[in-house]
C-alpha positions as CSV (number, residue, x, y, z in Angstrom):
1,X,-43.6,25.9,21.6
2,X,-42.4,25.3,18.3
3,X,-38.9,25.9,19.2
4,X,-39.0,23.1,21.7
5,X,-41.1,20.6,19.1
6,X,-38.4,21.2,16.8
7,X,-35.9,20.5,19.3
8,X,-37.6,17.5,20.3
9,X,-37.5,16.0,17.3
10,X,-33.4,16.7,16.1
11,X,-33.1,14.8,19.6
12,X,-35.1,11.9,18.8
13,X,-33.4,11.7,15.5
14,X,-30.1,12.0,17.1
15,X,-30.9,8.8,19.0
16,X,-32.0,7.0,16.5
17,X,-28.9,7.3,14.8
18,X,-26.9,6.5,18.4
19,X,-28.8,3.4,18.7
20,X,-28.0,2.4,14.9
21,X,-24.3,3.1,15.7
22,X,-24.3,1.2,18.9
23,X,-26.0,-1.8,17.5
24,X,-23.1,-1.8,14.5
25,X,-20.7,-1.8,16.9
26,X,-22.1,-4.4,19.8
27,X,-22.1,-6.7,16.4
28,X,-18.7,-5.9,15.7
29,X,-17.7,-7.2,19.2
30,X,-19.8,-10.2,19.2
31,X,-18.0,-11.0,15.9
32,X,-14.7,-10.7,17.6
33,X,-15.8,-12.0,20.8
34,X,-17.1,-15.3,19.0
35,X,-14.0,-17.3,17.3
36,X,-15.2,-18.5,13.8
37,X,-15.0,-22.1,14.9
38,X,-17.9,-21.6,17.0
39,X,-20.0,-20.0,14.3
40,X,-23.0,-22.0,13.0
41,X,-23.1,-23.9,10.3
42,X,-19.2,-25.0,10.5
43,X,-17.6,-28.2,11.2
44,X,-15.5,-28.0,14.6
45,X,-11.6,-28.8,14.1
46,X,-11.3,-32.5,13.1
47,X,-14.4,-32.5,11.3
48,X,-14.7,-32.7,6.9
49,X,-14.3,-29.1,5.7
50,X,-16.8,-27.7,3.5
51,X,-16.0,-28.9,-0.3
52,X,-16.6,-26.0,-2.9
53,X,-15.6,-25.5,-6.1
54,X,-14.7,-22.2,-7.2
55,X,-12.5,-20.6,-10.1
56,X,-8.9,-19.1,-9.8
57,X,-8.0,-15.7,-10.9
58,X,-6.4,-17.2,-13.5
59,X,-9.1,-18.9,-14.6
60,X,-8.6,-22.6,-13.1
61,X,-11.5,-24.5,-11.4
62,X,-10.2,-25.4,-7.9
63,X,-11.8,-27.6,-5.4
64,X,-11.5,-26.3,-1.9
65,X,-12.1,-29.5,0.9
66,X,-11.5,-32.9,0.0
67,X,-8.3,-35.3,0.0
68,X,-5.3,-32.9,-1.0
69,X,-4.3,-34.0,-4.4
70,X,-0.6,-33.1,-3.6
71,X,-0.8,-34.3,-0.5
72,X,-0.3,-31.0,1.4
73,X,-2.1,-28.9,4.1
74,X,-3.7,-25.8,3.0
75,X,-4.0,-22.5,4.1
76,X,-7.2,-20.9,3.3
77,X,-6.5,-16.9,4.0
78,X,-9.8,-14.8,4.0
79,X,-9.2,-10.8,2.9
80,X,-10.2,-7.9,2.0
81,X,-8.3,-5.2,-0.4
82,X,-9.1,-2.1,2.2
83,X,-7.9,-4.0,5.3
84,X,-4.5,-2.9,6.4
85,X,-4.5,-6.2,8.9
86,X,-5.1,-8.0,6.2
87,X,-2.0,-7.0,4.2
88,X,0.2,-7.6,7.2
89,X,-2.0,-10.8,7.6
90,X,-0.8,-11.7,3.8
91,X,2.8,-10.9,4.7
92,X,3.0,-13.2,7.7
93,X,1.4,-16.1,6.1
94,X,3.9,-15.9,2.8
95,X,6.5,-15.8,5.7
96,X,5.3,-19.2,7.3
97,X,3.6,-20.6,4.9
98,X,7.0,-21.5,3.2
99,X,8.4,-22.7,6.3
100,X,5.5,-25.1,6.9
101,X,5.4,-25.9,3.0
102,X,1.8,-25.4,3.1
103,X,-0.8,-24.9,-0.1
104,X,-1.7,-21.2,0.5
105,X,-5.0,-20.2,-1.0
106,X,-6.2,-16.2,-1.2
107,X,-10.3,-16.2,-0.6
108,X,-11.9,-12.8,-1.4
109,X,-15.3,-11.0,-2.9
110,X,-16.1,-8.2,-5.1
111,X,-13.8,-7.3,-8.0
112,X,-10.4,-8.4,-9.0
113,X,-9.0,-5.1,-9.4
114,X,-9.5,-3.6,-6.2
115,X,-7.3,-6.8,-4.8
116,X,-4.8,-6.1,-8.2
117,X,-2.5,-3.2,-5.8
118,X,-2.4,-5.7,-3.0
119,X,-2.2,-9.0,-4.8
120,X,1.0,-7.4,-7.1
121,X,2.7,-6.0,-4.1
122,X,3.0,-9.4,-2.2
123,X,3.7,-11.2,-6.2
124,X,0.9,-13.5,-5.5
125,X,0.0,-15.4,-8.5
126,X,-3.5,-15.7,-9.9
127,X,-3.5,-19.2,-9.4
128,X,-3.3,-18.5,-5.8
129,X,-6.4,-16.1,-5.4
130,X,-10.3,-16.5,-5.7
131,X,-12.9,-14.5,-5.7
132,X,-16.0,-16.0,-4.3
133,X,-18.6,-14.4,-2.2
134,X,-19.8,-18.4,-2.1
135,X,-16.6,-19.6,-0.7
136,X,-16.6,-16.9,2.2
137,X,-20.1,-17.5,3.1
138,X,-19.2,-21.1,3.2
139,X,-16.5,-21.0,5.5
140,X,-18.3,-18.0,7.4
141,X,-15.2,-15.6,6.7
142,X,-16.3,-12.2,9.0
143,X,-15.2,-8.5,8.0
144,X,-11.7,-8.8,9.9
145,X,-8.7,-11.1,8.1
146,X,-9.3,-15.0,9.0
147,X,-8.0,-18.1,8.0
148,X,-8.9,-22.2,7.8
149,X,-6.1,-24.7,8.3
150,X,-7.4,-28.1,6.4
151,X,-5.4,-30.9,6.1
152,X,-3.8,-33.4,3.3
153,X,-7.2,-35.3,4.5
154,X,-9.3,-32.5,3.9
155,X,-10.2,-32.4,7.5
156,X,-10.9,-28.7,9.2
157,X,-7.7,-28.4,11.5
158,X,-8.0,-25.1,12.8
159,X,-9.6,-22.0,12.1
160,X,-9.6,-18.3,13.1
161,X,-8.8,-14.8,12.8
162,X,-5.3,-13.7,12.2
163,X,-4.7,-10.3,12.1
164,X,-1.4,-10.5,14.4
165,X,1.5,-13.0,13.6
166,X,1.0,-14.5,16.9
167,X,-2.6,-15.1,15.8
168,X,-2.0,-17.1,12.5
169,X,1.3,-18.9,14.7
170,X,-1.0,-20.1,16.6
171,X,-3.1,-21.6,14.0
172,X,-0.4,-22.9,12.5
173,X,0.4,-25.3,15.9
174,X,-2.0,-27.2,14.2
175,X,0.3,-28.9,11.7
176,X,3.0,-30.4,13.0
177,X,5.7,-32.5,11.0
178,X,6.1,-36.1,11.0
179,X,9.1,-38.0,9.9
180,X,8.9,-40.7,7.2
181,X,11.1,-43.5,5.9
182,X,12.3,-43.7,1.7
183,X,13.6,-46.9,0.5
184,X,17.3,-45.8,1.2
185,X,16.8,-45.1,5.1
186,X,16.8,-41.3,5.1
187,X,14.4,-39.9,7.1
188,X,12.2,-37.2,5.3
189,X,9.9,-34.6,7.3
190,X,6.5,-34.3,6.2
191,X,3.4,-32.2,7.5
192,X,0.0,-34.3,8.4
């Protein structure tokens, strides 16, 4: 009798901890299942992006959403230091991102130094990186590598995750160049 009341109860606590698990990961799907421009509490692409103001790395205060004061696009690219998708995800968007001459900003949380392996591999410079659990919660960044496309306008383009090139090319679709006249007649490409 005992036996089997101890049994019982290893059982029960087994489930308990199955059910745990299994909630975790029907989460997880539902997170991957849902693209981030459907979460609540976002504008949908065309719409103002969130403005925040947040400091740099290097100590800078920089505003996030808002009329562009160089007149480029940005790149808002959302990671995390233990994330192997998100190095790759840093590697493809350095890639592009110079090929689209696009602002690219690095949005984190927690500590600077466990991003310091990651951030001195790719030569990203401190001006380029934040750390604000604010900003993510803002732009409801989830646990896999995402990104936000906003334009010179500070209008939310696009949004998503990106943890395969094709992923963050196809967020990227989203600004396309358009050709403008100078004084002396040459035509010069620019992104809108």
């Amino acid at each position: 009798m005992i036996a089997s009341l101890f049994l019982l109860w290893i059982i029960v606590i087994l489930l308990v901890v199955a059910v745990v698990a299994l909630a975790r990961q029907v989460r997880l799907l539902q997170d991957r299942a849902m693209p981030i421009a459907q979460r609540a509490g976002l504008p949908g692409p065309g719409g103002a992006a969130p403005v925040v103001s947040a400091p740099t790395l290097a100590g800078d205060m920089l505003t996030i959403g808002g009329p562009s004061a160089d007149g480029r696009a940005l790149l808002l690219l959302f990671i995390r230091p233990d994330c192997p998708a998100s190095r790759a995800a840093i590697r493809d968007a350095l890639a592009l991102t110079d090929r689209k001459r696009l602002r690219l900003l690095f949005l984190g949380e927690g500590r600077a130094e466990d991003y310091g392996d990651m951030l001195r591999q790719h030569h990203i410079r401190d001006t380029d990186v934040i750390m604000s659990a604010e900003v993510m919660r803002d732009f409801r960044s989830g646990d896999r590598p995402s990104a936000a496309l906003i334009d010179a306008r500070g209008r939310l383009l696009a949004r998503g995750v990106v943890e395969a090139r094709d992923q963050l090319d196809a967020l990227l679709v989203h600004v396309q160049p358009r050709p403008v006249a100078r004084d002396s007649g040459d035509v010069v490409s620019l992104l809108s």
